[in-house]
C-alpha positions in Angstrom: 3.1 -95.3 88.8 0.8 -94.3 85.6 -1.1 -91.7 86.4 -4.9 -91.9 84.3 -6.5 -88.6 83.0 -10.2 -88.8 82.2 -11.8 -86.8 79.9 -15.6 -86.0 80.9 -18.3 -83.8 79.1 -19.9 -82.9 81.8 -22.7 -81.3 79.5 -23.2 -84.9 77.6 -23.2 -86.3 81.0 -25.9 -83.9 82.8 -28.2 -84.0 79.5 -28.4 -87.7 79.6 -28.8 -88.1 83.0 -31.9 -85.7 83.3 -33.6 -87.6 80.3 -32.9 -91.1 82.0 -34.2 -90.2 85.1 -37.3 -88.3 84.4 -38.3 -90.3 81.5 -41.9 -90.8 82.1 -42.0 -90.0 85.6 -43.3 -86.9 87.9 -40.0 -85.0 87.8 -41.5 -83.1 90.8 -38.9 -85.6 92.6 -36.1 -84.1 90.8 -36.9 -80.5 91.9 -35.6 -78.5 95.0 -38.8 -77.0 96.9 -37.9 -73.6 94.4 -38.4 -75.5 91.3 -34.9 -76.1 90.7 -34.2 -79.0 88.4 -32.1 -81.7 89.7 -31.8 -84.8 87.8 -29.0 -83.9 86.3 -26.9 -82.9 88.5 -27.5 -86.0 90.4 -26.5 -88.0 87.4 -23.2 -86.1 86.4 -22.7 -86.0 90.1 -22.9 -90.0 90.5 -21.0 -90.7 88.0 -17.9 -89.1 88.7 -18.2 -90.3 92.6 -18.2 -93.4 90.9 -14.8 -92.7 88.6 -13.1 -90.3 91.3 -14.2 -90.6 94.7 -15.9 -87.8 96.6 -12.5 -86.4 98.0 -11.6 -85.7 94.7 -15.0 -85.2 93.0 -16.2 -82.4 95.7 -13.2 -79.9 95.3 -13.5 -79.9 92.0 -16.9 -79.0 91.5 -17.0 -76.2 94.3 -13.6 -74.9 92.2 -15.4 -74.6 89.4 -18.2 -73.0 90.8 -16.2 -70.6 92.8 -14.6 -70.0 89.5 -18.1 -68.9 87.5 -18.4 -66.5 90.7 -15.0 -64.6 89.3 -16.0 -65.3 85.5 -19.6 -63.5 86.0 -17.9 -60.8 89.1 -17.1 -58.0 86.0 -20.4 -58.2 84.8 -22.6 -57.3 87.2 -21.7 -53.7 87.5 -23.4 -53.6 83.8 -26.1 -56.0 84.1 -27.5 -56.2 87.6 -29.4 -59.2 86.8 -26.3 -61.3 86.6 -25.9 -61.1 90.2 -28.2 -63.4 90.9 -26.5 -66.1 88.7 -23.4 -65.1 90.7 -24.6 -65.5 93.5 -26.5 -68.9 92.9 -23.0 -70.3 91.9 -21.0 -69.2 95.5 -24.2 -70.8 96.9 -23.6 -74.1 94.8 -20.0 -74.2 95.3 -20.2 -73.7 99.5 -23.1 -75.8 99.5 -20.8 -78.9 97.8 -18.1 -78.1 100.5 -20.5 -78.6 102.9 -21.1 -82.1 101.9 -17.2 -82.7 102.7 -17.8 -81.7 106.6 
């Protein structure tokens, strides 16, 4: 069996995506209720459901947010204002495992 590896920039991905779906529209629809912009998310999201499938897809992005969690963990001791960047990311990550359930 031939295993295929796909190489995604996820930043490319997430840029375009917020431009195509807020182009001249109210992008109050891509907001949470505290003002956090989701378009693209939703669009880097889609597409690699579509490429992966969401048993796949899911993991992967709660890995990597779990991962920023470590990455920003050392810095917080020095700049307390990190910590809420820290935190937002555990709350991303549990929040895509969530969706799993």
């Amino acid at each position: 069996m031939i295993e295929t590896l796909y190489l995604v920039d996820g930043h490319a991905i997430a840029y375009r995506a917020y431009f195509a779906l807020t182009a001249g529209q109210d992008t109050s629809r891509w907001m949470t209720p505290e003002g956090e912009p989701t378009a693209g998310t939703f669009g880097f999201a889609s597409i690699l459901l579509r490429l992966l499938g969401r048993q796949k897809v899911y993991p992967l992005i709660a890995d990597g947010e779990y991962k920023a969690v470590k990455k920003y963990q050392h810095v917080v001791g020095e700049f307390p204002q990190v910590t809420s960047v820290r935190d937002d990311e555990q709350r991303h990550g549990d929040t895509v495992l969530a969706l799993l359930d």
